[in-house]
C-alpha positions in Angstrom: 74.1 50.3 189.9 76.0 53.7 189.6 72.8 55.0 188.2 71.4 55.2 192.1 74.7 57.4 192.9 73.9 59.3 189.8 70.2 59.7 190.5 70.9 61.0 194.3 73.4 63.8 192.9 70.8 65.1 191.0 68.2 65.2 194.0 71.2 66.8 196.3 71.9 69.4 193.6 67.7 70.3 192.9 67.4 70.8 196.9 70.3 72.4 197.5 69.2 75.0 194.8 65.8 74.7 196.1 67.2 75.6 199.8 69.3 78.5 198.9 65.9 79.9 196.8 63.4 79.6 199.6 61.0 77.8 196.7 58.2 75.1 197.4 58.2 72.7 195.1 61.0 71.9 191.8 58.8 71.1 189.3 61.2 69.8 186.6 64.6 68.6 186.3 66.3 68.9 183.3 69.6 66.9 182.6 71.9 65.9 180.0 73.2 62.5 179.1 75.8 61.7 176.6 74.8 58.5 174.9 78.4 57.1 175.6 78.7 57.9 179.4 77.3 54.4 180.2 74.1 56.3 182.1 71.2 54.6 181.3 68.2 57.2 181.9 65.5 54.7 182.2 67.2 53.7 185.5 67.8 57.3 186.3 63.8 57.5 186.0 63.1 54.8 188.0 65.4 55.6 191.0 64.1 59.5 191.0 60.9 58.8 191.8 62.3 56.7 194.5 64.7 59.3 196.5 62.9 61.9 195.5 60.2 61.0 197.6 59.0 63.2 200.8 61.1 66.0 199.4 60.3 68.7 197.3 61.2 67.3 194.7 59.0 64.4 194.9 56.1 64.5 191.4 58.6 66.4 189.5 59.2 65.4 185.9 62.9 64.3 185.0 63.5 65.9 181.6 66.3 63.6 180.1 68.2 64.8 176.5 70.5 61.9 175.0 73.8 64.1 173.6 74.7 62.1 170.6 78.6 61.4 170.0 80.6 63.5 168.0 83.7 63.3 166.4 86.5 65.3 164.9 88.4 63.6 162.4 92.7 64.5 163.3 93.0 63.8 159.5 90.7 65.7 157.0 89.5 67.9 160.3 85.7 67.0 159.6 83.4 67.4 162.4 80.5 64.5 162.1 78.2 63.3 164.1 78.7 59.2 165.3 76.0 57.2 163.8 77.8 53.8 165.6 79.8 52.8 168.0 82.6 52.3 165.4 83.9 55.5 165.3 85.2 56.2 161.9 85.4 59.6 159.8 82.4 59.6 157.3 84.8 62.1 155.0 88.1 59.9 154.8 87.6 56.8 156.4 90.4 57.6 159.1 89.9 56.1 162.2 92.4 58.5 164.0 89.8 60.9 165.7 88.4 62.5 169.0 85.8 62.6 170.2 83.7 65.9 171.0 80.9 64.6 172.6 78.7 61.6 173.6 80.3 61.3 177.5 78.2 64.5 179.5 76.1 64.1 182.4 75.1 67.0 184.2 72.0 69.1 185.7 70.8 71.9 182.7 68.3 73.8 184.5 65.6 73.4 187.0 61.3 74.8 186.8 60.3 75.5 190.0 57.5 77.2 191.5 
């Protein structure tokens, strides 16, 4: 359900920006979502077109990219790429890394006429 929470930042933040640039209408919204942040986007979807409506916002398009998870291995040093939830280095085997990425969730850039 934090999705909803979610989902009315990124309305607040899209009319704010609106506000301060005197424009009509956003057109797009384009965020980021790291696979592991627990942010389903398909309930991001939904709820937009729910809050966004009777706003300028409303009929915009909600660009979502999935960030994959990456990984730095405190071993060998390899930088790779997660391909599961098991996090292991694909180089050494060593499970003794940190991660890079996989956990963002934020506003990238807006269209807006």
């Amino acid at each position: 359900m934090h999705e909803l929470a979610l989902t009315q930042s990124i309305l607040n933040i899209a009319l704010s920006e609106a506000a301060e640039h005197r424009v009509a209408k956003v057109l797009e919204i384009r965020i980021k979502i790291g696979v592991l942040s627990g942010v389903l986007p398909a309930l991001v979807q939904e709820y937009f077109n729910i809050v966004s409506a009777g706003t300028v916002a409303e009929g915009s398009i909600l660009s979502i990219e999935k960030i994959p998870a990456a990984i730095s291995c405190l071993d060998c040093g390899k930088e790779s790429t997660a391909t599961s939830f098991l996090f292991s280095c694909p180089a050494c085997n060593s499970s003794h890394i940190r991660l890079l990425k996989g956990r963002e969730f934020y506003v990238d850039s807006l269209e807006v006429e």
